[in-house]
C-alpha positions in Angstrom: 125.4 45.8 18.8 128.3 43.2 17.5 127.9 39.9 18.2 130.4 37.2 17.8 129.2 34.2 15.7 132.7 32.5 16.3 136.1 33.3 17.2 137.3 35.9 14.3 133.4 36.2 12.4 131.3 39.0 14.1 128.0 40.5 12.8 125.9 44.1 13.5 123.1 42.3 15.1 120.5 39.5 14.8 117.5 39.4 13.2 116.0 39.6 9.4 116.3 41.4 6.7 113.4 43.9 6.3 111.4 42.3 3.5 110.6 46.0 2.2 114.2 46.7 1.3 114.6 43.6 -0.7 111.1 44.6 -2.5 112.9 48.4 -2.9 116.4 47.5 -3.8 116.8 43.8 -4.7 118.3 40.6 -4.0 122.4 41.6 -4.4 121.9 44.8 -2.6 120.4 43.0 0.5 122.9 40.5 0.3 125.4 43.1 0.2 123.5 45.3 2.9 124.1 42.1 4.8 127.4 41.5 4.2 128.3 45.2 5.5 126.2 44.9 8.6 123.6 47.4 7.4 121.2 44.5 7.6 121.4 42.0 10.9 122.6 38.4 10.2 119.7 35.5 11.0 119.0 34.1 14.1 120.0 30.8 13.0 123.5 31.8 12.2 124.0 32.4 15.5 122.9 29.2 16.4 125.3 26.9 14.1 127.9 29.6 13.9 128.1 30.4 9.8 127.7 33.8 8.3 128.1 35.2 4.9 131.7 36.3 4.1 132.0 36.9 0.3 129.1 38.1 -2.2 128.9 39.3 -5.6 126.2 38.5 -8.2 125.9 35.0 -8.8 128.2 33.7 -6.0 128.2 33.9 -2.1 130.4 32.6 0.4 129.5 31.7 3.5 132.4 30.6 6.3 131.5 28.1 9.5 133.2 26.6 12.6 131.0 23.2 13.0 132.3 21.8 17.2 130.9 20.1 19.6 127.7 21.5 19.8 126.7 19.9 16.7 127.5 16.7 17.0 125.6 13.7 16.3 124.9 10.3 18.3 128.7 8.6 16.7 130.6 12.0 17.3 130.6 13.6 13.8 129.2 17.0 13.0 125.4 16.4 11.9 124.8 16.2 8.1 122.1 18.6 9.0 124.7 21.5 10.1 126.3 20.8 6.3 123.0 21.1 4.7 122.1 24.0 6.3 125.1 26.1 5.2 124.8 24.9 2.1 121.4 25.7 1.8 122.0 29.0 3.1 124.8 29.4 0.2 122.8 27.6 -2.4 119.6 29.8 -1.6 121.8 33.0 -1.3 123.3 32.8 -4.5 120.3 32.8 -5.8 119.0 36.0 -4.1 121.7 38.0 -5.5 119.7 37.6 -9.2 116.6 38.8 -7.6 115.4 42.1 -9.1 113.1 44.7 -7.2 110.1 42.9 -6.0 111.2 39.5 -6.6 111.5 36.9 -3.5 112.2 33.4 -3.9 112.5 30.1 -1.9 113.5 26.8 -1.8 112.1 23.9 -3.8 114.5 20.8 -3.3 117.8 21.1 -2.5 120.4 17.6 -2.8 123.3 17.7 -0.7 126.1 14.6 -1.2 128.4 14.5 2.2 131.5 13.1 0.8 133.6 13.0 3.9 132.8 13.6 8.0 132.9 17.1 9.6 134.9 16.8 12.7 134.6 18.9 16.0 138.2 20.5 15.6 138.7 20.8 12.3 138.9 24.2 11.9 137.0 27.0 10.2 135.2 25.5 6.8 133.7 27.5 4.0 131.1 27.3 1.5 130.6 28.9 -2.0 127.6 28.8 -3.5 126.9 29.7 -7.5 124.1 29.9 -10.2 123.8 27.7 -12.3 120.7 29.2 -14.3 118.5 32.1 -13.1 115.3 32.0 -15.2 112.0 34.0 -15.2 110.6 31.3 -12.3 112.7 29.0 -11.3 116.7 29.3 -10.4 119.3 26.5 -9.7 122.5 26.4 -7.8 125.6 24.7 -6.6 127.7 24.7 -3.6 130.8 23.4 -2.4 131.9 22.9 1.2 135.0 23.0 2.2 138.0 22.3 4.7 140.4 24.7 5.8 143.1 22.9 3.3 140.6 23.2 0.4 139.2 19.4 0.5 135.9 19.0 -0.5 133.6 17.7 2.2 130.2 17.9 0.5 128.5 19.4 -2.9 125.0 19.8 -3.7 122.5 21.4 -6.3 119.2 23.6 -5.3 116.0 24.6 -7.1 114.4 27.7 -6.4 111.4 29.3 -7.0 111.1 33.0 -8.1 107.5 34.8 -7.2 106.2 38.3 -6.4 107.6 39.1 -3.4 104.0 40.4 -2.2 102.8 36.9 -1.9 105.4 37.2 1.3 104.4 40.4 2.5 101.0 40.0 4.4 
């Protein structure tokens, strides 16, 4: 089943990615999995319309259409719909190191919003790298960005690398 996250991104489906598969085959090939629709796309991308559009080890994209659903109180897109793409891309860059039974998560993640999102402004996107990838502990930075290529916010992420068994109970 195709379902349209916004005008021009579609994904297979909703849902998550079986945890089994990313013990079996690793962090890029789930990511990649993903990327072809083999795997569904998280509910939450559905919600704030962003999905994954570019992945190779080390790097994702991710592309988004913030509107008028996520506003705030003063009519500017939320800082919280940038920090969640970027979290999505920081974290997912990240998952693409992850060998065989590896799982990892989140530990702090800073996010600097250096100009407003706007309903109307267009499609934006968001590429997210490593910056080191160690035995426990990864980091990351992303970039979001306008249509044009401005910058709109950067940020840095720690995450934590663990058996991914301590997830599977």
């Amino acid at each position: 089943m195709t379902v349209e996250l916004y005008p021009g991104m579609t994904v297979s489906g909703i849902g998550t990615v079986p945890l089994e598969a990313v013990a079996r085959d690793g962090g890029l090939k789930a990511m990649l999995d993903l990327l072809a629709g083999i795997h569904p796309a998280p509910p939450m991308a559905a919600t704030l319309k962003f999905g994954l559009s570019e992945v190779e080890e080390g790097r994702v994209m991710f592309k988004g259409l913030p509107s008028a659903e996520h506003l705030n109180p003063l009519g500017t897109v939320h800082g919280g719909w940038a920090a969640t793409i970027m979290d999505s891309a920081l974290g997912c860059a990240v998952m693409t190191t992850l060998k065989p039974g590896e799982a990892y998560t989140t530990v702090e993640f800073k996010v600097n919003l250096v100009r407003p999102l706007l309903p109307g402004m267009g499609e934006v996107s968001c590429e997210g790298r490593i910056v080191h990838r160690g035995r426990t502990l990864a980091t990351s930075e992303a970039f979001l960005k306008d249509g044009n290529g401005k910058l709109l916010a950067h940020g840095t992420e720690t995450c934590a690398i663990f058996p991914i068994e301590n997830l599977m109970r």
